[in-house]
DOBA-873527 format. One line per 3 residues: their letters; for each residue x, y, z of N, C-alpha, C. Coordinates in steps of 0.2 Angstrom, whole numbers, m for minus. Example, Ala and Ser with C-alpha at 12.3 -4.5 7.8 and 13.67 -1.06 7.14 Angstrom:
<recs>
AS	66 m28 39 62 m22 39 66 m16 39  64 m11 35 68 m5 36 64 0 39
</recs>
This chain:
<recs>
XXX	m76 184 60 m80 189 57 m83 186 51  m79 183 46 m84 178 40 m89 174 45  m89 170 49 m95 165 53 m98 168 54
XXX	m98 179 60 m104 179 60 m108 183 54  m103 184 48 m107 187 44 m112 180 40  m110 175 39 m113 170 37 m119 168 39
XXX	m117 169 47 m122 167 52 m130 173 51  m128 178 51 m134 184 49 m136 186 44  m132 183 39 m135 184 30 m142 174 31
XXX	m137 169 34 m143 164 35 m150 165 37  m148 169 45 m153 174 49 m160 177 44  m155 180 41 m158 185 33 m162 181 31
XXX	m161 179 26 m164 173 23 m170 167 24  m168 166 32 m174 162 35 m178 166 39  m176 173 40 m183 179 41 m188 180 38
XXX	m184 181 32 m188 184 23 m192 179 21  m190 172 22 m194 168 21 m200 167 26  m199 169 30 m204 168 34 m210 170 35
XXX	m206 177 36 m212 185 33 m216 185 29  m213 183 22 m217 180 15 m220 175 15  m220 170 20 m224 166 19 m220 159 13
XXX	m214 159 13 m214 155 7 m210 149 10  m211 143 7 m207 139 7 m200 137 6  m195 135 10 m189 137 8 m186 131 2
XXX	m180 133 m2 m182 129 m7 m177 121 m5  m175 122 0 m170 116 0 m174 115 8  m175 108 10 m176 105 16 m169 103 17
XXX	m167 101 25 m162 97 28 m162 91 25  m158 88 24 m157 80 20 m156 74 27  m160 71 24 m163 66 27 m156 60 29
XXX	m156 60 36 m150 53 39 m148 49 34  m143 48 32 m141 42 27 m143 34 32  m146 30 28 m149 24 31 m142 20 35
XXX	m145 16 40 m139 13 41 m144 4 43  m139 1 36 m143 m7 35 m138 m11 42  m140 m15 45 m138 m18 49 m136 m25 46
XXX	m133 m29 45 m133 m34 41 m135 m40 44  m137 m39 51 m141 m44 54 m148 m43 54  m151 m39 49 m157 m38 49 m158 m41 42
XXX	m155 m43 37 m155 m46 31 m154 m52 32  m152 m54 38 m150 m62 40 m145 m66 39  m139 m61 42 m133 m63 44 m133 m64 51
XXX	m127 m71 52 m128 m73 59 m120 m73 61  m118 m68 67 m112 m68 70 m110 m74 71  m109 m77 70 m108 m85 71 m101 m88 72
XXX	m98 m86 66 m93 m86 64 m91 m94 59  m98 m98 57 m98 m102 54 m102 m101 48  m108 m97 48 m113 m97 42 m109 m92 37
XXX	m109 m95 29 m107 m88 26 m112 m84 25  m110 m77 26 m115 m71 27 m115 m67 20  m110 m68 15 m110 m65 10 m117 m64 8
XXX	m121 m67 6 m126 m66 0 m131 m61 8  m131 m60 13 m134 m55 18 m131 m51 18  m124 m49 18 m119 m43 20 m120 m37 12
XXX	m121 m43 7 m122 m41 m1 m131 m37 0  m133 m40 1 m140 m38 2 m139 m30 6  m137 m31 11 m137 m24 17 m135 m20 11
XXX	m127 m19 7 m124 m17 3 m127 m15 m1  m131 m19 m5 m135 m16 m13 m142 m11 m9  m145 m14 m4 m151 m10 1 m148 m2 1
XXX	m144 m2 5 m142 5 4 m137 8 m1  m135 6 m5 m134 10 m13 m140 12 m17  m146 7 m15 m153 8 m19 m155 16 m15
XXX	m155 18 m10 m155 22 m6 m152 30 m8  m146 27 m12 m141 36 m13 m135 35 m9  m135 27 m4 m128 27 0 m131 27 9
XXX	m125 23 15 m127 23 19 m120 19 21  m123 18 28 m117 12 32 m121 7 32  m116 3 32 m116 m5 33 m116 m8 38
XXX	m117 m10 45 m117 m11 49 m114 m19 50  m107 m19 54 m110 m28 57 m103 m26 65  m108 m29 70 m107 m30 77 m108 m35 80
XXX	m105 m38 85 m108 m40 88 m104 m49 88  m99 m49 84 m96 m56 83 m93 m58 75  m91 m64 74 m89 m65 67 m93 m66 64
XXX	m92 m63 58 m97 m63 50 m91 m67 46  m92 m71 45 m89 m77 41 m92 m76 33  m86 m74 27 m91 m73 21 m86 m74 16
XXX	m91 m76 11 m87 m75 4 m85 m69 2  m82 m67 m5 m81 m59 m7 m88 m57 m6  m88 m49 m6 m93 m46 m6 m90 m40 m10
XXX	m93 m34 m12 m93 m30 m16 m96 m24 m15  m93 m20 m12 m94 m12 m7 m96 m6 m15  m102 m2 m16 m104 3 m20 m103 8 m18
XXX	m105 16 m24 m103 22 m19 m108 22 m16  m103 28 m12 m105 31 m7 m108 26 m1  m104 22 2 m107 17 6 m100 17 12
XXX	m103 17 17 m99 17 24 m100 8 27  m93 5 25 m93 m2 27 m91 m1 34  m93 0 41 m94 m1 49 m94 m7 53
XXX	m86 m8 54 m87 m15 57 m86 m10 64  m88 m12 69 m88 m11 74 m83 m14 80  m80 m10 84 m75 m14 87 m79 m22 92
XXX	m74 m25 90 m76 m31 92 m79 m38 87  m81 m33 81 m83 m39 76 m77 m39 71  m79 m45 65 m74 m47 63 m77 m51 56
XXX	m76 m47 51 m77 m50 44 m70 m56 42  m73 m61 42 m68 m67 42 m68 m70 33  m66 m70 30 m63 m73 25 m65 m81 26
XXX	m71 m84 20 m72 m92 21 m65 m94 18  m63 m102 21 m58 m105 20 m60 m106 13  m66 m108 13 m70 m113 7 m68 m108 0
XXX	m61 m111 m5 m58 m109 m9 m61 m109 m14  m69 m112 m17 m73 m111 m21 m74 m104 m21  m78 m100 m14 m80 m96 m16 m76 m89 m17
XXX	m70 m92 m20 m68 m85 m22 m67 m86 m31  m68 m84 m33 m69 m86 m42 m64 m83 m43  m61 m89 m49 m56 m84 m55 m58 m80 m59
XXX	m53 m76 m59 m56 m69 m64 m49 m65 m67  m51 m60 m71 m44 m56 m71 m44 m51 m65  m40 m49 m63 m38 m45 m58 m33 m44 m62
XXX	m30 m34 m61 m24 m32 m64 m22 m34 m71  m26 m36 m76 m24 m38 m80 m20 m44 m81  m24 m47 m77 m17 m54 m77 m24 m59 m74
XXX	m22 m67 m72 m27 m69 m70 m25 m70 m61  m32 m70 m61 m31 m68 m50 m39 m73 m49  m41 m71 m42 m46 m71 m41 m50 m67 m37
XXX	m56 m66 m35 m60 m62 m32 m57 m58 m26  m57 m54 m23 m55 m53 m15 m61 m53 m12  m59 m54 m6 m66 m54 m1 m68 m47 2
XXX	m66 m41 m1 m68 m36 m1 m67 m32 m5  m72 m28 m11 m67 m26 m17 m73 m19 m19  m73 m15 m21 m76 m10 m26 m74 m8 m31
XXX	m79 m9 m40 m73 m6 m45 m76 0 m45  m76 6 m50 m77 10 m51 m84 16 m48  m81 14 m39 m86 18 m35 m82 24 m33
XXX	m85 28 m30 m83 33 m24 m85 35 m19  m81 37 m17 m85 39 m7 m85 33 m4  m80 28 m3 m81 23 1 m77 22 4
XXX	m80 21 13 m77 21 18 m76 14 21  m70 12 26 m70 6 29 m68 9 36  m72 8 40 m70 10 48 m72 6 53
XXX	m73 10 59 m74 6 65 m73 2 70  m66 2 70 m63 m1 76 m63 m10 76  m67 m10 70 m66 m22 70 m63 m20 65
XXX	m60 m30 63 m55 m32 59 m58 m35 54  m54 m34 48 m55 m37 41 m52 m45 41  m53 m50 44 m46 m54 42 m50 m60 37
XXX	m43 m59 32 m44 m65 26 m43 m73 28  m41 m72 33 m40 m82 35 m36 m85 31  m31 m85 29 m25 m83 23 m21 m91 24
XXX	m23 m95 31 m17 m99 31 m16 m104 28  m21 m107 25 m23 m114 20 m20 m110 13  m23 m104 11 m19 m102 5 m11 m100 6
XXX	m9 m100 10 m1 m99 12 1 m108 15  m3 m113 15 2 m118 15 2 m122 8  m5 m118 3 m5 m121 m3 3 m119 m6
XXX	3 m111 m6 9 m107 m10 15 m112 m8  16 m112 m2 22 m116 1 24 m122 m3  19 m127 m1 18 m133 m6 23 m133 m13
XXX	20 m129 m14 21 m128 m23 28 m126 m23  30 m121 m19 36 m119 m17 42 m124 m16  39 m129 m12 42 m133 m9 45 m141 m17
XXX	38 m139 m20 37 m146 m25 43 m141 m33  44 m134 m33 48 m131 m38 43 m127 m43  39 m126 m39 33 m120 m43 36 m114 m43
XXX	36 m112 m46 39 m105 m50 32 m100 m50  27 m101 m53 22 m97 m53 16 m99 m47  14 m94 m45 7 m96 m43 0 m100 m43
XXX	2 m105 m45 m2 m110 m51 m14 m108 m46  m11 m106 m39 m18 m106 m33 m20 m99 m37  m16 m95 m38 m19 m85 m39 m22 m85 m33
XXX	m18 m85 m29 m23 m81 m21 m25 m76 m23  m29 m73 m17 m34 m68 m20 m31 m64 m15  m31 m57 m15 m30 m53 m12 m35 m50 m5
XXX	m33 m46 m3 m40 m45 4 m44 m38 2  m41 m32 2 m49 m26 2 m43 m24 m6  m49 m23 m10 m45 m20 m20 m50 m16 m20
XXX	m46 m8 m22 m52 m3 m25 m47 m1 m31  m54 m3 m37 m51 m3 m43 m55 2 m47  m49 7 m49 m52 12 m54 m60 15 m48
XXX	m57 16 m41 m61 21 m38 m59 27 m37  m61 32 m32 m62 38 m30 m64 42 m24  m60 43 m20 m60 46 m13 m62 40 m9
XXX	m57 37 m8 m57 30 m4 m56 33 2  m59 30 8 m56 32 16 m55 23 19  m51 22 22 m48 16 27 m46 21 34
XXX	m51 18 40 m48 22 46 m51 19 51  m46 16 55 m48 16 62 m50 8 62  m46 4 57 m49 m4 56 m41 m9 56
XXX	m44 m15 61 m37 m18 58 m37 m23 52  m33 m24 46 m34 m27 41 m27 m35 41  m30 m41 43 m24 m44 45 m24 m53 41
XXX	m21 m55 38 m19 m61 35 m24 m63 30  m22 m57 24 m22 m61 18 m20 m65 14  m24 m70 10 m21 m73 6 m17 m71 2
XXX	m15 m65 0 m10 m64 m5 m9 m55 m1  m9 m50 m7 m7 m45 m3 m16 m42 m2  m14 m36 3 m19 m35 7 m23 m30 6
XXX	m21 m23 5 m23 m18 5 m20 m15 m3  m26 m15 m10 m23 m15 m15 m27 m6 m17  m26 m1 m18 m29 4 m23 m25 2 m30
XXX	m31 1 m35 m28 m1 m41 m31 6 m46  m25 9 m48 m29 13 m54 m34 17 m49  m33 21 m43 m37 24 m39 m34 31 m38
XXX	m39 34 m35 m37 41 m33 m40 46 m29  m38 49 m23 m39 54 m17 m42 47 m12  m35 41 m7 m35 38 m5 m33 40 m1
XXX	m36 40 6 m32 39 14 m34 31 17  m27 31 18 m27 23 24 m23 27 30  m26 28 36 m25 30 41 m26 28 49
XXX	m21 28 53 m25 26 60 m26 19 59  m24 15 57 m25 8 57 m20 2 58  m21 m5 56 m16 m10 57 m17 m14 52
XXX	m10 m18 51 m10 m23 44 m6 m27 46  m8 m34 49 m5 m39 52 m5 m46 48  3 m49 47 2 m56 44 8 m60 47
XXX	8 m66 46 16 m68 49 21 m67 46  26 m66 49 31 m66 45 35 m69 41  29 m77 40 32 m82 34 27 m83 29
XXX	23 m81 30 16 m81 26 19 m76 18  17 m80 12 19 m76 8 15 m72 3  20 m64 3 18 m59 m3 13 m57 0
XXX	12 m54 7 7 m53 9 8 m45 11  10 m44 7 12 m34 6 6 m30 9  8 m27 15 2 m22 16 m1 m20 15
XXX	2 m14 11 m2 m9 5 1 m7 m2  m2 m10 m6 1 m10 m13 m2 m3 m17  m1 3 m18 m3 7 m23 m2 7 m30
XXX	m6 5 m34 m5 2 m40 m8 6 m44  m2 11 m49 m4 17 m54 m10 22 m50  m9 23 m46 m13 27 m42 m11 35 m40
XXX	m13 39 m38 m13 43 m37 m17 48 m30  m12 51 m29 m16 56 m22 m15 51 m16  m12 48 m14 m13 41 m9 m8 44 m4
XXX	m13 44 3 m10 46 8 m10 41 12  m6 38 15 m5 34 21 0 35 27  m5 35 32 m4 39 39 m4 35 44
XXX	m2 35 50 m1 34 56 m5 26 56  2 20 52 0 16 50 6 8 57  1 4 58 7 m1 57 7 m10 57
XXX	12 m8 52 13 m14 47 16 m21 48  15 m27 51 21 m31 52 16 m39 49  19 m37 42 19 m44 37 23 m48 36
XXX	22 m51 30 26 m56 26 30 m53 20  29 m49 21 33 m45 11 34 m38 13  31 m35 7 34 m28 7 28 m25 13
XXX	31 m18 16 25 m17 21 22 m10 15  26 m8 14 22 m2 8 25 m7 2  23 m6 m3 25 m7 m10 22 m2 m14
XXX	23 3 m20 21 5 m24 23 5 m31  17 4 m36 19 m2 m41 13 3 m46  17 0 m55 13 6 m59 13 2 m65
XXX	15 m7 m63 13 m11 m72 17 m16 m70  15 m22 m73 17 m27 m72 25 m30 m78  29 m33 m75 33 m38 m82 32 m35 m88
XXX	36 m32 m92 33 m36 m99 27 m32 m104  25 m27 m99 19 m22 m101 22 m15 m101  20 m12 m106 20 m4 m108 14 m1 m109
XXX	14 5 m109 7 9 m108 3 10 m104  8 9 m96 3 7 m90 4 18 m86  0 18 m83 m2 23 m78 5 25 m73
XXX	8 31 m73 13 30 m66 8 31 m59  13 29 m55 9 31 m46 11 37 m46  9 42 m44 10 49 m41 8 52 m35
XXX	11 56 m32 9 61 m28 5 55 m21  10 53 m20 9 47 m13 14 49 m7  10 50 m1 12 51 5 14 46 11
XXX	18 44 12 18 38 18 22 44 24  17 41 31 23 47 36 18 44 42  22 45 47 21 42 54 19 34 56
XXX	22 29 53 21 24 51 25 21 56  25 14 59 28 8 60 31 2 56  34 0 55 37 m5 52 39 m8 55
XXX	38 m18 56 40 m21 59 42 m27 54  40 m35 54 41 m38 51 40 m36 44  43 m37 39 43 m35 33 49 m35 28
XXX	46 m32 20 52 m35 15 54 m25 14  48 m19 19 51 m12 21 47 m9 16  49 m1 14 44 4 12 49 2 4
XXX	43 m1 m1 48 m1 m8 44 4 m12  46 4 m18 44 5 m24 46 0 m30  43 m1 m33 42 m8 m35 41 m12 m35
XXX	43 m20 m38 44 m21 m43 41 m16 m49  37 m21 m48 34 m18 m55 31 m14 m56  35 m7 m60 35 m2 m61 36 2 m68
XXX	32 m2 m72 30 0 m80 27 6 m81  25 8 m79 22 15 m78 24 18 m74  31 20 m73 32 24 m68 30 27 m63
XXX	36 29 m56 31 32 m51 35 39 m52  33 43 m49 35 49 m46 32 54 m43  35 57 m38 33 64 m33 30 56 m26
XXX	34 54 m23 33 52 m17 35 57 m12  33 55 m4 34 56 2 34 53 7  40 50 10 39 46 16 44 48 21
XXX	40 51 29 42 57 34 41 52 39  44 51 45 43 50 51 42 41 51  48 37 49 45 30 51 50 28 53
XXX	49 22 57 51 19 61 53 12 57  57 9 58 58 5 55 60 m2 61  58 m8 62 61 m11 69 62 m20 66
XXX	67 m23 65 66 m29 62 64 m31 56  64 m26 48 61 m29 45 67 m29 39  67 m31 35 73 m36 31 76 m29 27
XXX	71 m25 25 76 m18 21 74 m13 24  74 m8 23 69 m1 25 69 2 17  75 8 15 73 11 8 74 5 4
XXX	66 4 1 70 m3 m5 65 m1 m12  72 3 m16 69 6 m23 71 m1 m29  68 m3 m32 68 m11 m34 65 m11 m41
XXX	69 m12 m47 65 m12 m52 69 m17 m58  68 m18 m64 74 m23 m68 71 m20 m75  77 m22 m81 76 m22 m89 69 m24 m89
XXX	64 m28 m87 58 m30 m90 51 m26 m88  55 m22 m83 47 m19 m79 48 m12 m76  51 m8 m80 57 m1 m76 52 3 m81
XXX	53 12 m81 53 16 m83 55 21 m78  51 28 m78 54 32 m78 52 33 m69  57 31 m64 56 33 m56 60 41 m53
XXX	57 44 m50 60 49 m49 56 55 m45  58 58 m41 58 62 m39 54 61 m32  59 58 m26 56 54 m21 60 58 m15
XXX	55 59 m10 58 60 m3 59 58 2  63 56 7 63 52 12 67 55 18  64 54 24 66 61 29 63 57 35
XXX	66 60 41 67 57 46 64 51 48  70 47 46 69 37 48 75 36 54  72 32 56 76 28 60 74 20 59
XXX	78 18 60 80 9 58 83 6 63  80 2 66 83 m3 72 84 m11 69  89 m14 68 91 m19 67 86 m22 60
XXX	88 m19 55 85 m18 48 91 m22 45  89 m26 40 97 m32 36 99 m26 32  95 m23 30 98 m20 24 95 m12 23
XXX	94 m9 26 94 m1 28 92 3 21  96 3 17 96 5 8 97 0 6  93 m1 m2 92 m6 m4 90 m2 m13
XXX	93 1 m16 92 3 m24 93 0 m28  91 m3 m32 92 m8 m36 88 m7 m43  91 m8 m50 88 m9 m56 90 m16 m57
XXX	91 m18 m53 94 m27 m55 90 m33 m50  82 m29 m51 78 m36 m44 77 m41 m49  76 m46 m47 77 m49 m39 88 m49 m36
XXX	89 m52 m42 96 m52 m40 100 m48 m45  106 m45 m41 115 m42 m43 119 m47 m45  119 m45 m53 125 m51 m56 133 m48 m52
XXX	138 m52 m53 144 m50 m51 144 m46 m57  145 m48 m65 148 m42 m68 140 m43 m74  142 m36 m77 138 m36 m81 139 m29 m88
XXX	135 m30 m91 136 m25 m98 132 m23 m99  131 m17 m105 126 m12 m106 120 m14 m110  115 m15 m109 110 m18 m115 109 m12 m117
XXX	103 m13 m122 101 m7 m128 94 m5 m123  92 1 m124 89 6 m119 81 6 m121  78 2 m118 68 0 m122 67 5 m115
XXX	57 5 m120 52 8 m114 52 6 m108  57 m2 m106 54 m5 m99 62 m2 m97  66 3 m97 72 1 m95 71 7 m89
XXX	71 4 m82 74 8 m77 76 15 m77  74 22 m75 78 27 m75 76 28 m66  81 28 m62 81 31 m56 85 39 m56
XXX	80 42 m55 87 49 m54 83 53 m47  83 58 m46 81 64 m40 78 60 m33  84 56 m30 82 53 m25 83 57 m18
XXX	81 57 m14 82 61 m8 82 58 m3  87 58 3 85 55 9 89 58 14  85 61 18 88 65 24 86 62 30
XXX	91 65 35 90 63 41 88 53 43  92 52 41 91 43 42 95 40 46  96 37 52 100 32 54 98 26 55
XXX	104 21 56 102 17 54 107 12 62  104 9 64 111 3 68 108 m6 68  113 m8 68 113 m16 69 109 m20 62
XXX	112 m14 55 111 m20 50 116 m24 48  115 m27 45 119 m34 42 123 m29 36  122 m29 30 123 m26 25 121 m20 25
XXX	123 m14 27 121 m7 29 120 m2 20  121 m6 14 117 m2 11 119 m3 1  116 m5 m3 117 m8 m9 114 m1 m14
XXX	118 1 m19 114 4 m23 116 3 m29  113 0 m35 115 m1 m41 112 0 m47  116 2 m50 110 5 m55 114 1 m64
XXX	108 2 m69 112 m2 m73 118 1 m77  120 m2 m80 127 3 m85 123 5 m91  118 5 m92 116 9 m98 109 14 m96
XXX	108 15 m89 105 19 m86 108 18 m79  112 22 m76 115 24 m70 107 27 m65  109 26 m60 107 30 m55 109 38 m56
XXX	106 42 m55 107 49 m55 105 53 m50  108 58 m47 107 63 m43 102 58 m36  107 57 m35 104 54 m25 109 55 m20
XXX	102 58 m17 105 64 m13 105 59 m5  112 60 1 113 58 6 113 64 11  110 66 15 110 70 20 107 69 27
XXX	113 69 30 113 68 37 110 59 38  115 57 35 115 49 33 119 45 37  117 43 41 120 36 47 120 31 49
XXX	124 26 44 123 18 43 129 14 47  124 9 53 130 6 57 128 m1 55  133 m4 54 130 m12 53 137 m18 53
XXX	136 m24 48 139 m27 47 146 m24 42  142 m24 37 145 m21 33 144 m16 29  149 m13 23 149 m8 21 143 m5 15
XXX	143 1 12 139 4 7 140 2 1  140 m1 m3 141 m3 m11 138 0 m17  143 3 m20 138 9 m23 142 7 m28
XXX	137 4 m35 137 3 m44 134 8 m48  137 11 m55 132 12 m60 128 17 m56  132 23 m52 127 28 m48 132 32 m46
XXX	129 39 m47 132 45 m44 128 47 m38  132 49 m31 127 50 m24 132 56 m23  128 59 m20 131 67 m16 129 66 m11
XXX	135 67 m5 133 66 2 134 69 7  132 73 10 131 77 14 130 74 20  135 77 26 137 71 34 134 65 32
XXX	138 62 29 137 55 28 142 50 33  140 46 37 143 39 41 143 33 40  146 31 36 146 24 37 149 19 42
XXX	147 15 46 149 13 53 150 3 50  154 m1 49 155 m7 48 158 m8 52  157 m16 55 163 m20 58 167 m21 53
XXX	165 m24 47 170 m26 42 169 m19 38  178 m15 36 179 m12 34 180 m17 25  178 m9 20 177 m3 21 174 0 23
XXX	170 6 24 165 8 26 159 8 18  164 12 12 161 14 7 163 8 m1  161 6 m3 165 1 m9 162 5 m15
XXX	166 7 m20 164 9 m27 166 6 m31  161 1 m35 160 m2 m39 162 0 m47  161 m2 m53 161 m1 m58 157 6 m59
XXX	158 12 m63 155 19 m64 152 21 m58  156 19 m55 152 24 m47 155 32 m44  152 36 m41 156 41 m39 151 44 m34
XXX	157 44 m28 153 46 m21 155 55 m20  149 58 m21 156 66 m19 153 69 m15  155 70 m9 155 72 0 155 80 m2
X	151 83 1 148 88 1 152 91 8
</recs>
């Protein structure tokens, strides 16, 4: 009834106008331009960089009000380029925007408040931008993943290279990613920094599984971020959700973030953290699969990079041979054997209102670590319909858990170990 009353008051209107003779005052709006990017003088090649063409097509239709970006037809080999609003980047199945090796052309600069370098795909403070179409983003990441190694291998501690990340939308707004695969970044891959009303859906995020820090999707002090019917199989975390760096106060929290229907393969699992200065809270992660990857729930934060985490759901998972199924921790990267109370700052940790229902888990190593500090306990984490089969048992520190049919399944007994201020009470 509303359709066809709309439909006849329309009617109405384009009668009256016609009768009268008058002009109506709005015309149909004109097709959004669509730049091909071999019409600027890019060449599928896979050898020529195409950046300052692809740039071209890009700024052509921003000058426009917004359009698609067009590239088909083979590899576009390019330097960063920089996506504005309202612009539809359209690779097409089959083509392939390729990351040059050529380590000049990614500049140093700050990124995140810290120093980084360019990404080879990036928009600051646009909106309305899409990435679709059935082709692949790839950064061509492996010369920067044997530099990192190197250093690694010589007792590098920091990243002395700052690999550059692969697609970063910083301080935008209604971001779409769908229907694209995005695969071997030099650093992490998939960044909304300071963003908000994000879908990543229907897509893929592929890296080796030695290649490092190449985090799938990083949500950084973000917000409204939905990721959908995703799958992940990197070298690090496959979600990470992050709200401030080490050492900093006054950063943004991540909020109101949805993960559900996803894959997970190789990877470091669906975290929150580290770095999580600004706080996150009001997650959702429904329907994932877990197959191979080193944790599944891995909440991770420390004294130097904590605040306020809380109010998280997790609901029907399943985990196939995962090392470490649950994985809670205020003590990243590593768990002292003993430890004492520090004094209570802005960076310190607070884990409370954790949920997790419906989970099972078989064939982990460590079937599940939660620990919280002694001068902020873990609080109110909830277990329900909880089923962990593995090596070994559940290790619960400095945390109170309520559990509701909970199993813990070890070859090495115990099942359950309660550590120092711990209390497990079975529902």
């Amino acid at each position: 009834m509303i359709a066809s009353f709309r439909f006849r008051r329309g009617m109405v209107i384009l009668l009256l106008t016609a009768f009268l003779g008058l002009t109506p005052l709005t015309a149909a709006a004109a097709p959004a331009p669509v730049c091909d990017v071999t019409h600027y003088g890019a060449k599928a090649d896979g050898t020529a960089n195409n950046a300052h063409a692809i740039q071209a097509a890009i700024d052509d239709c921003a000058a426009k009000g917004g359009g698609t970006v067009r590239l088909a037809g083979g590899t576009f080999l390019s330097g960063p380029v920089v996506l504005k609003s309202h612009i539809t980047l359209d690779i097409e199945t089959g083509a392939t925007l390729l990351g040059s090796p050529d380590q000049s052309l990614y500049p140093l600069m700050t990124v995140f408040r810290a120093k980084g370098r360019q990404s080879l795909v990036s928009a600051k403070d646009a909106q309305d931008v899409t990435i679709t179409g059935g082709g692949t983003i790839d950064g061509n990441g492996s010369g920067w993943w044997a530099q990192a190694h190197r250093e690694k291998d010589h007792g590098v501690v920091e990243d002395v290279v700052f690999r550059p990340r692969l697609v970063v939308f910083d301080h935008c707004r209604h971001i779409l990613i769908d229907h694209v695969t995005i695969e071997n970044s030099p650093s992490w891959q998939v960044v909304p920094y300071y963003s908000d009303e994000v879908t990543i859906r229907y897509s893929a995020i592929y890296a080796p599984a030695h290649s490092p820090n190449t985090d799938g999707i990083d949500p950084f002090s973000s917000s409204h971020v939905t990721i959908d019917h995703m799958t992940i199989d990197d070298g690090d975390d496959n979600v990470a959700i992050k709200s401030g760096l080490p050492g900093t106060t006054g950063n943004t929290p991540g909020t109101d973030i949805t993960v559900t229907n996803c894959l997970f393969l190789h990877g470091h699992g669906m975290s929150i953290g580290s770095e999580v200065a600004g706080g996150v809270q009001n997650v959702h992660v429904s329907n994932i699969v877990f197959r191979g990857t080193d944790n599944g729930i891995r909440i991770k934060s420390a004294r130097d990079r904590g605040a306020d985490i809380g109010d998280l759901w997790f609901s029907n998972i399943k985990m196939e041979d995962v090392k470490t199924p649950l994985l809670i921790t205020e003590y990243y990267p590593h768990i002292p054997a003993y430890d004492t109370a520090h004094p209570v700052t802005p960076l310190t940790p607070h884990f409370h209102d954790i949920h997790i229902t419906n989970l099972t888990a078989t064939g982990a190593k460590q079937t599940g670590i939660i620990a919280g500090l002694p001068e902020s306990p873990i609080r109110s984490l909830f277990l329900d319909n909880v089923h962990l089969q593995g090596s070994t048992g559940l290790r619960i520190g400095n945390a109170t858990v309520t559990a509701h049919d909970l199993t813990v399944l070890p070859a090495i007994p115990p099942p359950v170990v309660l550590l120092d201020h711990a209390k497990l009470i079975r529902k």
